[in-house]
C-alpha positions, -999 to 999 in steps of 0.1 A, spaced: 824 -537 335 794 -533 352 784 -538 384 759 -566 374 741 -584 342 707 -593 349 691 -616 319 659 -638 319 655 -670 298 620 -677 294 638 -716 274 654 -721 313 626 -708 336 601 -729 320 627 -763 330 629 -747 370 597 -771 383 611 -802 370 646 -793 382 639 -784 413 616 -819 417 645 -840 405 671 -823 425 654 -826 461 653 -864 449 682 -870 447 704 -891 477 738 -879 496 759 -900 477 746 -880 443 769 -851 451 804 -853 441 811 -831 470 801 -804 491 819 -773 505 821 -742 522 802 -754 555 795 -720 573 763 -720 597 759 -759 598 754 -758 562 776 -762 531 769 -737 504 785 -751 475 764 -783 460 786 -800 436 769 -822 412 774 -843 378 751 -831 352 740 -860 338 721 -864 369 701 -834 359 698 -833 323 678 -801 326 707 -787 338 726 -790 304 706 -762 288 708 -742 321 744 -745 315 749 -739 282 727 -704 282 749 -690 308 782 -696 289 763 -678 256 755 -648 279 789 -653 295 804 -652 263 784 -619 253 794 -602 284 829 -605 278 830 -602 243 846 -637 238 838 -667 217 819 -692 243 848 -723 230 873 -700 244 851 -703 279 850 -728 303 828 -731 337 826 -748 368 790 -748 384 773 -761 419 738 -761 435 729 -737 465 697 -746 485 692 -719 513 667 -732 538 647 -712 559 670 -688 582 699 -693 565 721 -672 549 755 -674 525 786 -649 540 798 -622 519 828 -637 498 844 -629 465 853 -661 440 886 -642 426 908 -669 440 915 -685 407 918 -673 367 880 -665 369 867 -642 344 827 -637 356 805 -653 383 769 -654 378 740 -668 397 706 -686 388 675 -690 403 654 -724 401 629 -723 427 628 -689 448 602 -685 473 591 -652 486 611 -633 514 636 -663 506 668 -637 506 682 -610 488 713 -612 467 738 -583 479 765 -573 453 787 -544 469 804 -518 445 841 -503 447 834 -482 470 815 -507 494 779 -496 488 753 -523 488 732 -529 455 701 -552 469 687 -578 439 658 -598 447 661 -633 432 633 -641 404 629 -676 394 645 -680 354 670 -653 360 709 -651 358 730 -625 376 766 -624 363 789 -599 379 825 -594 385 845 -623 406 862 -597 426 828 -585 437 822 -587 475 788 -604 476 762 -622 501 725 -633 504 706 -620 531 683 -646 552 658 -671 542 629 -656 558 601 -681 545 588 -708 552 605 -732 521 638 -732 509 654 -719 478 675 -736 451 699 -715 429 729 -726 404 760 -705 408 791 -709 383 825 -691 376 839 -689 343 877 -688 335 898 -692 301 896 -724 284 933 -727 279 
């Protein structure tokens, strides 16, 4: 497998504004949970779709590409997602998400501000691959992959999707 996947949906980008207006909407009691509190902040955002609708297709276009990826059918797939808003000066630590059966993580960027934070993928031999974040694309690489973002160094925060996907068995 590669190190990374980096693929652009020109269907999802052009659903990022009204995502991103609807999500900083919403209320505390909207998230089904939150998790991973490192800094003062969680990282992990955990919402019901349905509040989103947009995020349906968002959903659906990464299990295709996951699918494609691993050469599977996308039935034989299933994913669990969550929201990630870095504001200003944060950061998220370097973590893997191999603690379950998941076959491929992957990232997605809604509203990504300039300077707002690199994502950091590190290699088997622990060198650093730097990938700016661009607004309408997905990142999928390896679960096992040590991986990080570097600081929010603007002025506005960013929102991005992350999801994991296992075997549907």
């Amino acid at each position: 497998m590669k190190l990374y996947y980096r693929v652009f949906s020109q269907q999802c980008s052009d659903l990022n504004a009204d995502i991103a207006q609807q999500f900083y909407r919403l209320q505390e009691s909207d998230f089904r949970a939150r998790t991973h509190q490192f800094n003062g902040r969680y990282e992990n955002l955990y919402l019901d779709e349905n509040k989103i609708p947009q995020l349906k297709t968002i959903i659906e276009t990464a299990r295709l590409n996951a699918a494609e990826i691993l050469q599977r059918d996308k039935n034989s797939l299933v994913q669990g997602f969550w929201l990630n808003v870095m504001q200003p000066g944060d950061v998220t630590t370097a973590h893997t998400h191999d603690d379950n059966d998941e076959l491929l993580s992957c990232v997605y960027y809604i509203d990504v501000p300039e300077n707002s934070g690199d994502l950091v993928i590190y290699d088997e031999q622990q060198q650093a691959q730097m990938l700016p974040p661009e607004a309408g694309y997905f990142v999928f690489f390896s679960p096992a992959s040590l991986h990080e973002v570097t600081e929010n160094r603007s002025e506005f925060p960013r929102l991005s999707m992350a999801f994991n996907f296992g075997p549907a068995d």
